[in-house]
Backbone as CSV, one residue per row, in Angstrom:
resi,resn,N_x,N_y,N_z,CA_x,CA_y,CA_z,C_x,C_y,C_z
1,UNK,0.822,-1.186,0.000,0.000,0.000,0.000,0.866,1.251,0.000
2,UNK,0.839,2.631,-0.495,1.069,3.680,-0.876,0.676,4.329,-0.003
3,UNK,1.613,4.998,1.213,0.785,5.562,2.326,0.868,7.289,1.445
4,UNK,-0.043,7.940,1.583,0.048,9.165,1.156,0.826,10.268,2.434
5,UNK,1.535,11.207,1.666,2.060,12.030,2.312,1.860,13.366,2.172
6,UNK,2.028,14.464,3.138,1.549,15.425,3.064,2.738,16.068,2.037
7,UNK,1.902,17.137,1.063,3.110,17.793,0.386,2.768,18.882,1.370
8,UNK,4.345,19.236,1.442,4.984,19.949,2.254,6.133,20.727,1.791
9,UNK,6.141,22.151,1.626,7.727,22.713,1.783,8.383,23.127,2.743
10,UNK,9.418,22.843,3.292,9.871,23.008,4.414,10.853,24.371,4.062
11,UNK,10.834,25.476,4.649,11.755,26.476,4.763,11.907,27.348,5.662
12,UNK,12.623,27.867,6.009,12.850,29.297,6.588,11.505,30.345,6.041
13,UNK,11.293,30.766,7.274,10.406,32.074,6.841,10.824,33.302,6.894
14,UNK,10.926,34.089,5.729,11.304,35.338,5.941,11.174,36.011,7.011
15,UNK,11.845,37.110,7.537,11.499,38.242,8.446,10.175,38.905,8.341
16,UNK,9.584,38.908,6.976,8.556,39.801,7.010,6.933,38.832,7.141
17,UNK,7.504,37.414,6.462,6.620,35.751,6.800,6.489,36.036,8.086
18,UNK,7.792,35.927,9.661,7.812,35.673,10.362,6.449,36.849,11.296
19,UNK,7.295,38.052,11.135,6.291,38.923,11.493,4.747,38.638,10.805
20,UNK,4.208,38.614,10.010,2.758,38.896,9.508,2.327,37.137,10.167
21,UNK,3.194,35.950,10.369,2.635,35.349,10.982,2.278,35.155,12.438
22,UNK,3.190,36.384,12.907,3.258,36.849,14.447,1.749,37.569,14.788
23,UNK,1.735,38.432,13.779,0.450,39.281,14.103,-0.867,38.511,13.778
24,UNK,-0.877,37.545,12.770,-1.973,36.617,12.406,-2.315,35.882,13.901
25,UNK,-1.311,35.573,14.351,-1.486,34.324,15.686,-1.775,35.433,16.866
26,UNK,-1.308,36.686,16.877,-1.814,37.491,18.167,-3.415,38.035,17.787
27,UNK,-3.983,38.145,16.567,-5.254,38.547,15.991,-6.026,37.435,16.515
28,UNK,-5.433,35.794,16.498,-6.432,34.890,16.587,-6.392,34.684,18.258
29,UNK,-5.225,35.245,18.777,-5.512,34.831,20.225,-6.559,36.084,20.968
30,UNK,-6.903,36.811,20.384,-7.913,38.349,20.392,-8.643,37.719,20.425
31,UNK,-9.011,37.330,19.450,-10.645,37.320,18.790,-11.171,35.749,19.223
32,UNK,-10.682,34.820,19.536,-10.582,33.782,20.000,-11.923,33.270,21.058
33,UNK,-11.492,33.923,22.321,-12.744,33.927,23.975,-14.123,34.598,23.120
34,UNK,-13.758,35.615,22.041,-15.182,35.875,21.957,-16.289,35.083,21.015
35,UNK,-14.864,34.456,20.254,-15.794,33.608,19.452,-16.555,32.487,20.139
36,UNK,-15.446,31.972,21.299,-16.135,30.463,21.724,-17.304,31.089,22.279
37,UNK,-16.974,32.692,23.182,-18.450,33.023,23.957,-19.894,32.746,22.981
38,UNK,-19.351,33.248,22.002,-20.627,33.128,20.924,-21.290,32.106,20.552
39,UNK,-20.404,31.423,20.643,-20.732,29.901,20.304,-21.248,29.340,21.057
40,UNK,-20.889,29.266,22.330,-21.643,28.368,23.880,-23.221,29.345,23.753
41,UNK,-23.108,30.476,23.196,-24.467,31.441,23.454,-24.889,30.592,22.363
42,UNK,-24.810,30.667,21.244,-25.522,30.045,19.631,-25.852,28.591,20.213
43,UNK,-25.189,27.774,21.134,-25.684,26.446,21.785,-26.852,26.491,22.974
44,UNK,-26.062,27.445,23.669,-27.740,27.586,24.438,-29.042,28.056,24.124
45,UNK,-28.568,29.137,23.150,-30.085,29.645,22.648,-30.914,27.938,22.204
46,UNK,-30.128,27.476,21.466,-30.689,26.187,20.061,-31.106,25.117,21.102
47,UNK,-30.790,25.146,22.510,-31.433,24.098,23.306,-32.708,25.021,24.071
48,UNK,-32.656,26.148,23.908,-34.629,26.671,24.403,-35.218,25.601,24.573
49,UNK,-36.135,25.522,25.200,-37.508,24.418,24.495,-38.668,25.753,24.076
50,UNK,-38.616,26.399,23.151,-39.447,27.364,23.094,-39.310,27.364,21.417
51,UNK,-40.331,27.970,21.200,-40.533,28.337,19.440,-39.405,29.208,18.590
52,UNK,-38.546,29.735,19.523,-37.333,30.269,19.192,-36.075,29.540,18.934
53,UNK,-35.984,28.550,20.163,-34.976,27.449,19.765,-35.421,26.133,19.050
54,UNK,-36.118,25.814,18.366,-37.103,25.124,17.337,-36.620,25.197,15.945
55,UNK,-36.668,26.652,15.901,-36.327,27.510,14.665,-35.005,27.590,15.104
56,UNK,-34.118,28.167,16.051,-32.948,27.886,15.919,-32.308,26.588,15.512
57,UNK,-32.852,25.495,15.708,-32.302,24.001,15.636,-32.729,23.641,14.555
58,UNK,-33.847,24.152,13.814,-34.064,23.923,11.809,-33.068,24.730,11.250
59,UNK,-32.625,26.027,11.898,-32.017,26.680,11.699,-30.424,25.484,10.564
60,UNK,-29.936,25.225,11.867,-28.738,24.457,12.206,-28.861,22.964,11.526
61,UNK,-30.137,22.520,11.300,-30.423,21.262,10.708,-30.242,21.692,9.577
62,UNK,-30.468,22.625,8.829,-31.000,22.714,7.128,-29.627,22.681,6.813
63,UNK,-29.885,22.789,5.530,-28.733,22.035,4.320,-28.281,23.472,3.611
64,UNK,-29.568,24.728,3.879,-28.780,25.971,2.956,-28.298,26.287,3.875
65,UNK,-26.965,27.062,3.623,-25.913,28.181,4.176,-26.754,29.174,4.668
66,UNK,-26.173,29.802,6.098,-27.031,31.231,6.926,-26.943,32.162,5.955
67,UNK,-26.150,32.558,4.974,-26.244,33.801,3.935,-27.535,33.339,3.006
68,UNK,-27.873,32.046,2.952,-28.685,31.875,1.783,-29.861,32.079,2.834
69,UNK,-30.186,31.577,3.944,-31.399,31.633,4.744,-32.035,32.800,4.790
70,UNK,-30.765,33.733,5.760,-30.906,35.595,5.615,-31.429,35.821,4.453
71,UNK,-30.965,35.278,2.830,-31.370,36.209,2.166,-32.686,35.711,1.525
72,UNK,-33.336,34.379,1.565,-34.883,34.134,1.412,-35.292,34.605,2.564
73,UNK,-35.269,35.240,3.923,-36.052,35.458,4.910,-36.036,37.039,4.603
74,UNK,-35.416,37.963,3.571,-34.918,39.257,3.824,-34.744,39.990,4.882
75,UNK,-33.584,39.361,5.716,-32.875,40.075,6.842,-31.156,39.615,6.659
76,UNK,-30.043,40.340,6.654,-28.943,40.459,7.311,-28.555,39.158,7.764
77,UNK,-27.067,38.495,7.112,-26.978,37.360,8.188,-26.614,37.932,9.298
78,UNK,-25.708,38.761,10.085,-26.134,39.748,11.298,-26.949,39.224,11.978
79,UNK,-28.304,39.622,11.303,-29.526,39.993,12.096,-29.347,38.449,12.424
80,UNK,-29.553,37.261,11.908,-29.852,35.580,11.720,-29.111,35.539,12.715
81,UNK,-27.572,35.578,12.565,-26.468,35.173,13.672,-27.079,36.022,15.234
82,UNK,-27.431,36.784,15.137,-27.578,37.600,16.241,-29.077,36.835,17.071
83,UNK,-29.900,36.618,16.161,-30.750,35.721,16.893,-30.244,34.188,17.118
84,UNK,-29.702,33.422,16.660,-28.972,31.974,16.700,-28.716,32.265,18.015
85,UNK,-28.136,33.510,18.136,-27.258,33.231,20.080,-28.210,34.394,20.890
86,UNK,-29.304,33.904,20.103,-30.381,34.593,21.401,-30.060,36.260,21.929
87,UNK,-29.326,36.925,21.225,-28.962,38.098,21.321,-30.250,38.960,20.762
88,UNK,-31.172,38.584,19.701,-31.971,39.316,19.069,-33.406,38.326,18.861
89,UNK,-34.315,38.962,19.066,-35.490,38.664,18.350,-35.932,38.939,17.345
90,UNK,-36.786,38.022,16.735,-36.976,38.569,15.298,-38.435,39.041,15.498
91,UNK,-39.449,39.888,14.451,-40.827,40.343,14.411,-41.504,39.194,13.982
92,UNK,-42.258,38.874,14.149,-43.858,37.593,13.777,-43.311,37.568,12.384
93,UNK,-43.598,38.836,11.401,-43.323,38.770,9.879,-41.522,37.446,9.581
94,UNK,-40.733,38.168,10.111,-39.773,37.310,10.013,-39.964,35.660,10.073
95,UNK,-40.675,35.965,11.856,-40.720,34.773,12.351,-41.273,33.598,11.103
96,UNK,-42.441,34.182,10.519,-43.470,33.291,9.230,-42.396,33.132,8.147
97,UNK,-41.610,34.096,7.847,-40.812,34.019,6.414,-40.006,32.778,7.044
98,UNK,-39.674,33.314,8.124,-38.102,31.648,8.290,-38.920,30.235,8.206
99,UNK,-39.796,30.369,9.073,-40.608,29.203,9.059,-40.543,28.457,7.958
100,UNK,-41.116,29.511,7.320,-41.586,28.827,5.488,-39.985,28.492,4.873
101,UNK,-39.163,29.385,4.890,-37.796,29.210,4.242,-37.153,27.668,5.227
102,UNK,-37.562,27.198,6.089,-36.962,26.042,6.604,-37.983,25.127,6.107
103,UNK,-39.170,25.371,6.133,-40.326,24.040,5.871,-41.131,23.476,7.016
104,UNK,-41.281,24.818,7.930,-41.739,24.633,9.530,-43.012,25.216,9.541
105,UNK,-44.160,23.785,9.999,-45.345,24.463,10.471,-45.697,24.680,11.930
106,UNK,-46.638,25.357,12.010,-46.557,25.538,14.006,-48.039,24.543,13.678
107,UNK,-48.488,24.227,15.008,-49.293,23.262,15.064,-49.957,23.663,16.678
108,UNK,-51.110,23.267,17.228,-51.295,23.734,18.355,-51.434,22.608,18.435
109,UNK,-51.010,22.225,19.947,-50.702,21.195,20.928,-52.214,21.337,21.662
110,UNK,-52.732,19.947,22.016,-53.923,19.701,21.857,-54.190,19.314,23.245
């Protein structure tokens, strides 16, 4: 068997490589805590048991991309991301457009 190997160039990195990869790795250690914060928020919202985290979790189930969702629901992925982590509510109007753009009916519990 033919184990595959990574292609790889091995070299020295320039002075100016070295630096711009210095500042790349201090940018990601920045921005880093706020992303995971966002993320543990985008997980708790999607476990609600409420009509918000429902739609958050079709949200996260569906197969189109959040830019494609935002843009059949006409709102901002912004606005989408910002509700995912429970930061924002959306208006009833929204609420019906996403619905329909996921394939979600409400149903009254009997």
């Amino acid at each position: 068997m033919n184990e595959r190997r990574p292609n790889r160039i091995l070299r020295e990195l320039t002075p100016s490589e070295k630096e711009r990869l210095t500042k790349y790795r201090q940018q990601v250690a920045q921005e880093l805590p706020d992303l995971q914060a966002r993320d543990q928020m985008r997980k708790d919202a999607r476990e609600e048991s409420t009509l918000s985290g429902e739609l958050r979790r079709a949200v996260h189930a569906s197969e189109l991309s959040l830019s494609e969702i935002a843009a059949r629901v006409a709102v901002t992925p912004l606005v989408l991301d910002d509700f995912l982590t429970g930061e924002r509510t959306l208006r009833s109007d929204v609420i019906d457009r996403l619905a329909g753009v996921l394939g979600c009916e409400l149903t009254r519990a009997r």
